[in-house]
Structure formats: C-alpha cells, structure tokens
MIPA-417751 format. One line per 5 residues: number of its first residue (from 1); their letters; for each residue x, z, y of C-alpha. Coordinates in Angstrom, 2 decimals. Example, Ala and Ser with C-alpha at 12.3 -4.5 7.8 and 13.67 -1.06 7.14 Angstrom:
! MIPA-417751
1) AS) 12.30,7.80,-4.50; 13.67,7.14,-1.06
This chain:
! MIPA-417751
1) XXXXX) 136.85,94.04,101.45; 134.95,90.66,101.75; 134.92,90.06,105.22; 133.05,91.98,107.05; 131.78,94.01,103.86
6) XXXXX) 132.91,96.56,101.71; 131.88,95.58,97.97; 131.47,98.21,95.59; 130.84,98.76,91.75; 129.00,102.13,91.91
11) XXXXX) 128.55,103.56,88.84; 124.88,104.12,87.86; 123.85,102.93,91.71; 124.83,99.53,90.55; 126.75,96.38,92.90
16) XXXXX) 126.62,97.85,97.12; 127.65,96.08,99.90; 128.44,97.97,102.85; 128.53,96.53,106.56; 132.26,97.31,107.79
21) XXXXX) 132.39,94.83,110.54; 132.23,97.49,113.46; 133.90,100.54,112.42; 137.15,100.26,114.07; 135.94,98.70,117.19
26) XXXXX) 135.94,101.26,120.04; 133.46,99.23,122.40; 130.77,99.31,119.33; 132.36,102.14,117.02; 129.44,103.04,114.10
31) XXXXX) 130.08,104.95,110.47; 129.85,102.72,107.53; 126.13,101.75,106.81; 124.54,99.58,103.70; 121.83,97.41,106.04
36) XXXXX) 121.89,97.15,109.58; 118.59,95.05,109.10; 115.29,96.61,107.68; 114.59,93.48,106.22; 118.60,93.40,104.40
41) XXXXX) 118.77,94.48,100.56; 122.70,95.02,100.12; 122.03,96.55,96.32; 121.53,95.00,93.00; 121.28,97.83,90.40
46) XXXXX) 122.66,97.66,87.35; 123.29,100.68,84.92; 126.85,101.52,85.22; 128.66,99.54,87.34; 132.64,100.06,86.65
51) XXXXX) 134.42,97.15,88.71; 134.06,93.75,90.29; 135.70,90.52,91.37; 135.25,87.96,93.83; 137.11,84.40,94.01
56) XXXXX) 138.55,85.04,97.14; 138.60,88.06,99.70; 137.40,85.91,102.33; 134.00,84.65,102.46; 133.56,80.80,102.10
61) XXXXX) 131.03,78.29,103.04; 130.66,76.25,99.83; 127.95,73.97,101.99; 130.76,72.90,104.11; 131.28,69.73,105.18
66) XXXXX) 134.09,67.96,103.02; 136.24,65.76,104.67; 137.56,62.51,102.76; 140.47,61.53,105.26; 142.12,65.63,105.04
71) XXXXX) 141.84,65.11,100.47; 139.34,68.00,100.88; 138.19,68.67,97.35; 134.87,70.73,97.32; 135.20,74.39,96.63
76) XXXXX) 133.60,75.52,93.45; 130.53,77.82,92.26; 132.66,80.86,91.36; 133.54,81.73,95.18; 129.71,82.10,95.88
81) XXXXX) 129.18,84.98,93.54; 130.62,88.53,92.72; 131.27,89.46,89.24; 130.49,92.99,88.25; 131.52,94.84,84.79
86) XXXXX) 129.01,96.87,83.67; 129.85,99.75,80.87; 126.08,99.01,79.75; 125.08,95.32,80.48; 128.81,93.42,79.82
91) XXXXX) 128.88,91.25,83.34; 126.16,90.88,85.94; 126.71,88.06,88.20; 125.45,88.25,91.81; 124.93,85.41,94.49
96) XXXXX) 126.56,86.50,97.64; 126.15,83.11,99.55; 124.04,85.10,101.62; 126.93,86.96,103.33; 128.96,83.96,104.18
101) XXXXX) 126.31,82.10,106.32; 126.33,84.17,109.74; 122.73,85.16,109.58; 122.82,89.06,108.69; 119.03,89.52,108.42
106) XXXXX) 118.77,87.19,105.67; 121.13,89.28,103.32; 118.94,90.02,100.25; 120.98,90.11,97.23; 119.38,89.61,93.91
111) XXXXX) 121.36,89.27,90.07; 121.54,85.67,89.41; 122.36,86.58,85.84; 123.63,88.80,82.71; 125.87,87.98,79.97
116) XXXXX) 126.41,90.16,76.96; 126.82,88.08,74.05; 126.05,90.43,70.61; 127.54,93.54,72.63; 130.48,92.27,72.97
121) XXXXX) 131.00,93.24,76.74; 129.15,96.54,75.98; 131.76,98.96,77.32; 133.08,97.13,79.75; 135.63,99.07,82.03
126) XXXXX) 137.38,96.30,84.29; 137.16,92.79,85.42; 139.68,90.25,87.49; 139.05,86.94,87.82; 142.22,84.17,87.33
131) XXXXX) 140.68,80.69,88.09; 137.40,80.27,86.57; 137.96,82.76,84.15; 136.80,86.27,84.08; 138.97,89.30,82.06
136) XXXXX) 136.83,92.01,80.95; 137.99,94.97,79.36; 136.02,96.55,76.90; 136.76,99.81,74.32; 136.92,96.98,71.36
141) XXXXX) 139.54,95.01,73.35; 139.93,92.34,76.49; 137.50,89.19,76.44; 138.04,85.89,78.47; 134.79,84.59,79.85
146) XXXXX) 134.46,80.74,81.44; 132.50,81.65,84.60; 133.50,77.47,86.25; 129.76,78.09,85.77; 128.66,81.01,86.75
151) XXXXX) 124.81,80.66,86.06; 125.88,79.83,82.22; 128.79,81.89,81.46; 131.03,81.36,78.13; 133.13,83.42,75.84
156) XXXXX) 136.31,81.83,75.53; 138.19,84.55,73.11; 138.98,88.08,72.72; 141.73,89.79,71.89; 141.43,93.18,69.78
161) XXXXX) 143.00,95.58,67.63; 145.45,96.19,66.72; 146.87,93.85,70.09; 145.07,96.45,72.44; 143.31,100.34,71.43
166) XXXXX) 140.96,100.88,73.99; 142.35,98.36,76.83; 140.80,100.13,80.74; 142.20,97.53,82.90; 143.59,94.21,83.42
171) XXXXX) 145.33,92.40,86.00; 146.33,88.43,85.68; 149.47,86.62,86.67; 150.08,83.19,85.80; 150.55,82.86,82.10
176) XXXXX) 150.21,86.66,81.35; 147.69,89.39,81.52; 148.74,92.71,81.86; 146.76,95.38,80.50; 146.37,99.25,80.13
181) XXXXX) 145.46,100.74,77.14; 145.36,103.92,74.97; 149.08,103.05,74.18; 150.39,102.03,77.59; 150.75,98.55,79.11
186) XXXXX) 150.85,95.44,77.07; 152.05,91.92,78.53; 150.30,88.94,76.45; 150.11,85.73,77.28; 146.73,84.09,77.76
191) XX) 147.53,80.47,77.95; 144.18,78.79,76.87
C-alpha cells in the first residue's frame, strides 16, 4: 500500500497502481479499480515485473515547504519514485510524484528510466531499498545499486558465488542483508 494505492509488480503486465482509497468505506463502498479518471494511466509496462520498492509507504510531498527554524532537512529524490525488478530489464524506475499531489486526474505514470549494466540485473527476482541503496537479487547473485540518484543509478558491488547460488529474495536490516537462496538463508553484512 502507498496511500491510497495498491502498487503492484505484475509479471508480464508490468508496474500497476490500483485506486484503494474507497473500498472499505460503507458511505462510498466500490471494488478495486486501476483509473477512476479516463484521462489517468496507472501502468508502466515492463516485461516481467517480479517486485518493487518505495522509500516510504506513505506518500510525500518532496515540493514541500522546508522550514529553517523546525532543522527541516529536505527529503530526497528516492521517495518520489518506485523501484521495480524486472526478470528481463534489471530495474525500471518510475516517477510517482504524481500520486502524492492531491490531483487524481493528473496521474499519468511514465518510466523515468532503466538500468541494466552488461546484464547484470538480467534475472532479477527481488528488490528492497535500505537508504539510497537498492538490493536486487538476481540468479548470478545480490547487487547493491546507488539510487541517491535515481535518474543516474550506480552499481556499487555484487556479491556472487559461491557467497549466494541463486539468491530469490532479500530483506535489509542495519548492517546485514538477509537473503534466500538455493541453499537457505544467508546473513552477510553489507557495510559499504
């Protein structure tokens, strides 16, 4: 959930966002729907989506107003954008401002860009995002990617065989990423 949407990695139907705001509201029930707007595109098609990550489950305006007397610090690029893994095209990076600034018929989502450096995200099976970094699983192991910018993404490292056989998901605590592979779960540390 991001807000009032449902975000979904869909396989071969690519990145969906459905509308969720009304469905358990008894004065204005209604079944889950993609647009409510004829003029919304709540798709961006890629070829095989397989998971995503946002910055934060809650939308944020990142044209807000910072205030110098509260120490406000402004909040950064990542929390704009969703971050799908894509089994054919590595990560596909979407601009979901759009859904954070209270106008609904202006919701046209479009990929703001690809990153697949030499294949090495071909495969890819999972993502999470820890800071401004993105973990991507792939079949030849897990690759950190700098997203701080997401227009210009950067491969940081990856760690492969024999560390991880066929890793198919990853979640990030702290220090440590935890990840499933054809062996089980391995625990390694990903301090950069």
């Amino acid at each position: 959930l991001y807000g009032e949407y449902l975000l979904s990695a869909s396989g071969s139907d690519g990145f969906r966002v459905f509308d969720v705001a009304n469905v358990a509201n008894k004065d204005f029930a209604q079944r889950i729907i993609s647009a409510p707007f004829a003029s919304q595109r709540m798709n961006v098609g890629t070829r095989d989506a397989t998971g995503l990550a946002v910055g934060s489950p809650a939308p944020l305006d990142l044209k807000r107003t910072v205030l110098p007397v509260n120490e406000e610090q402004p909040i950064a690029p990542i929390y704009g954008y969703a971050f799908i893994s894509d089994a054919v095209e590595g990560l596909v990076i979407v601009d979901i401002k759009t859904l954070s600034d209270g106008i609904p018929t202006n919701n046209r989502l479009k990929r703001s860009a690809t990153f697949n450096p030499n294949g090495v995200l071909s495969g890819a099976s999972s993502i999470t995002l820890a800071g401004d970094t993105a973990y991507l699983t792939s079949p030849s192991g897990l690759s950190l990617v700098d997203v701080s910018n997401p227009l210009q993404p950067r491969l940081l490292t990856r760690i492969v065989a024999p560390a991880l056989v066929a890793p198919r998901d990853v979640a990030v605590q702290f220090r440590y990423a935890f990840v499933t592979d054809a062996a089980g779960l391995k625990v390694i540390d990903v301090t950069i």
